[in-house]
SENUBA-571257 format. One record per residue: residue in one letter; x, y, z of N, C-alpha, C, O in turn. Coordinates in Angstrom, 3 decimals. Atoms other than C-alpha are relative to their C-alpha. Example, Ala and Ser with C-alpha at 12.3 -4.5 7.8 and 13.67 -1.06 7.14 Angstrom:
% residues 2
[site "a",[0.890,-1.190,0.000],[12.300,-4.500,7.800],[0.900,1.200,0.000],[1.936,1.181,0.665]];
[site "s",[-0.820,-1.190,-0.060],[13.670,-1.060,7.140],[-0.770,1.090,0.730],[-0.261,2.198,0.899]];
END
This chain:
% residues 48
[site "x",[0.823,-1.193,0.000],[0.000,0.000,0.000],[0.868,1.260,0.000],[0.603,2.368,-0.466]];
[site "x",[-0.769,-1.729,-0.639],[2.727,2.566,1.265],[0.648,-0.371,-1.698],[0.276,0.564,-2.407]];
[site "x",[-0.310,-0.314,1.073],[4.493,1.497,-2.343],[-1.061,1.023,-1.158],[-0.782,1.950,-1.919]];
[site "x",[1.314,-0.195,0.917],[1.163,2.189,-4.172],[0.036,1.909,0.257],[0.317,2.541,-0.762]];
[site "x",[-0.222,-1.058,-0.246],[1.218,5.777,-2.703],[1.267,0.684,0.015],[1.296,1.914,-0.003]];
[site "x",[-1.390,-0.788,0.784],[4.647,6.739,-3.449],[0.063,0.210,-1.275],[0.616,1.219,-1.712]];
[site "x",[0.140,-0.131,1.185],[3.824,5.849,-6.974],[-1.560,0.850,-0.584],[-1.963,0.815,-1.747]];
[site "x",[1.028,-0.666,0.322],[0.802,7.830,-7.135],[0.604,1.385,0.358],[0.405,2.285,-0.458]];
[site "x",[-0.840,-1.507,-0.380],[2.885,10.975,-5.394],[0.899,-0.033,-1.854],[0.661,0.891,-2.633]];
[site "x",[-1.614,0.028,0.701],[5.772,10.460,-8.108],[-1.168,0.278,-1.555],[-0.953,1.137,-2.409]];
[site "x",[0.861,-0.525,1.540],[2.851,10.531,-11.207],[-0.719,1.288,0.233],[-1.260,1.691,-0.796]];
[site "x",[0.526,-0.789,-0.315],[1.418,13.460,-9.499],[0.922,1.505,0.065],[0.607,2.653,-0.247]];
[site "x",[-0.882,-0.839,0.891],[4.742,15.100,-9.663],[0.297,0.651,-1.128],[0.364,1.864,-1.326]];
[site "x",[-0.338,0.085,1.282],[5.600,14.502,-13.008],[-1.228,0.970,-0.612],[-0.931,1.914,-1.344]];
[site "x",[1.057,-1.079,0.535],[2.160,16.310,-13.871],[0.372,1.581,0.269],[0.229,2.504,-0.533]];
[site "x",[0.159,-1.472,-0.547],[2.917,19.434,-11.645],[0.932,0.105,-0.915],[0.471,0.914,-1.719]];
[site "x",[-0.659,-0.399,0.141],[6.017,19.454,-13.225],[0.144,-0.443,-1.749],[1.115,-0.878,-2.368]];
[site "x",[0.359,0.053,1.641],[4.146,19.336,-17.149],[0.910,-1.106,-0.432],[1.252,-0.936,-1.602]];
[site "x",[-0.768,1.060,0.787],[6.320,16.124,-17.837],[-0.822,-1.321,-0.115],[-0.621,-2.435,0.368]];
[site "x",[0.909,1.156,0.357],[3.288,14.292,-19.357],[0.478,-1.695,0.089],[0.195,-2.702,0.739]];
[site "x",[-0.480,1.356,-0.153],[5.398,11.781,-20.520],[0.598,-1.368,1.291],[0.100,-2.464,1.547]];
[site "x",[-0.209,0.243,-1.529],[7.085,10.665,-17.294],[-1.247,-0.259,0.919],[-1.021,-0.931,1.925]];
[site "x",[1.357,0.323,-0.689],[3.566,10.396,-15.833],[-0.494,-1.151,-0.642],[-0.430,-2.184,0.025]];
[site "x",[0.197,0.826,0.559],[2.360,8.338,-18.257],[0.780,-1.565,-0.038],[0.059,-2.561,0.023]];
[site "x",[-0.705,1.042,-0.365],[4.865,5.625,-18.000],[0.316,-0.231,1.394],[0.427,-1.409,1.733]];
[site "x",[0.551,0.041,-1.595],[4.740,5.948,-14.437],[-1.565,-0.516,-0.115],[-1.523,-1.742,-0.223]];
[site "x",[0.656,0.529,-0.536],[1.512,5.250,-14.029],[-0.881,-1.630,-0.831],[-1.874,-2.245,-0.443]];
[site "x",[-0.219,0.891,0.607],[1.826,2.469,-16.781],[0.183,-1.128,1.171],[-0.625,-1.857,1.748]];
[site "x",[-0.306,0.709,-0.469],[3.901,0.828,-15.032],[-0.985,-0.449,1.092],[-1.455,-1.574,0.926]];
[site "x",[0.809,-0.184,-1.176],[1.701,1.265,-11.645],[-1.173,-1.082,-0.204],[-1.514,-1.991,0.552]];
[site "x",[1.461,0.699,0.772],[-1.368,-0.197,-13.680],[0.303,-1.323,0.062],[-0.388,-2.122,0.695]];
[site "x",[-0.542,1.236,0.454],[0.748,-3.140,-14.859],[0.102,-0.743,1.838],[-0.678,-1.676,2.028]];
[site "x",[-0.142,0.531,-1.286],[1.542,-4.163,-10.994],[-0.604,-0.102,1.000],[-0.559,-0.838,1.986]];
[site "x",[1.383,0.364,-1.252],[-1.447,-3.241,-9.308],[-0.991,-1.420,-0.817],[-1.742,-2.159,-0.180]];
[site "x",[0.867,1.276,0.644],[-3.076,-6.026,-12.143],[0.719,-1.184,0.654],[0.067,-2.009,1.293]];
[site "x",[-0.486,1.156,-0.332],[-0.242,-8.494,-11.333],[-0.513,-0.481,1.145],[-0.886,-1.651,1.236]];
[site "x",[0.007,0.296,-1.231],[-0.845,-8.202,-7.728],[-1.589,-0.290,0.567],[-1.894,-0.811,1.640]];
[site "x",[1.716,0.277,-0.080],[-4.980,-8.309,-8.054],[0.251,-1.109,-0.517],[0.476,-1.639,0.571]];
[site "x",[-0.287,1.182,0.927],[-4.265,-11.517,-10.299],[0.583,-1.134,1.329],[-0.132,-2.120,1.509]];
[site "x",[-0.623,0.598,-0.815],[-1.935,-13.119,-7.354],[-0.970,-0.396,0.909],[-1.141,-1.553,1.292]];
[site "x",[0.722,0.512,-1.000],[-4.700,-12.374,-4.870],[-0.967,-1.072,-0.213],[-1.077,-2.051,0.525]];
[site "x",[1.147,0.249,0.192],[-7.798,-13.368,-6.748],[0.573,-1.853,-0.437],[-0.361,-2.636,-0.603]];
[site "x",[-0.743,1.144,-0.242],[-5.067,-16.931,-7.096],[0.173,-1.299,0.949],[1.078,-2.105,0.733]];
[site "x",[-0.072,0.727,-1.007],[-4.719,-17.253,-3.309],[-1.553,-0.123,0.391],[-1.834,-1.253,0.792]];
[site "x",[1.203,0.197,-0.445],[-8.278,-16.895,-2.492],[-0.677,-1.301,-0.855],[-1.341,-2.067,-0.157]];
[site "x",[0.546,1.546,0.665],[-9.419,-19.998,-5.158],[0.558,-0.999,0.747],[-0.033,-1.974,1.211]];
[site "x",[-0.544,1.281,-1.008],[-6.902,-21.943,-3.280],[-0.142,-0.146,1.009],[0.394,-1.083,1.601]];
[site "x",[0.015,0.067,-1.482],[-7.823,-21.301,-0.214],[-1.358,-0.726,0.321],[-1.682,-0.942,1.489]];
END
C-alpha cells in the first residue's frame, strides 16, 4: 500500500512538473503491478 502511494505521489509530480510523458509511463507501469498483484490475490483466495 505505502508502495502504491509513493507511486501515485511520483505521477502526481511529473504532472505538476508538465512532464506528461514521465507520468504516463509511471503510471503504466503502476497499472501493470497493481493487475499483477490483483491476479496473485484473486489466485490465493481460489486456493484457499
Amino acid at each position: 500500500m505505502e508502495e502504491s502511494l509513493v507511486e501515485h505521489r511520483t505521477i502526481a509530480r511529473h504532472l505538476r512538473q508538465g512532464d506528461r510523458a514521465a507520468a504516463a509511463d509511471t503510471l503504466r507501469a503502476h497499472v501493470a503491478v497493481q493487475g499483477d498483484t490483483f491476479h496473485l490475490l484473486l489466485r490465493t483466495i481460489r486456493a484457499a
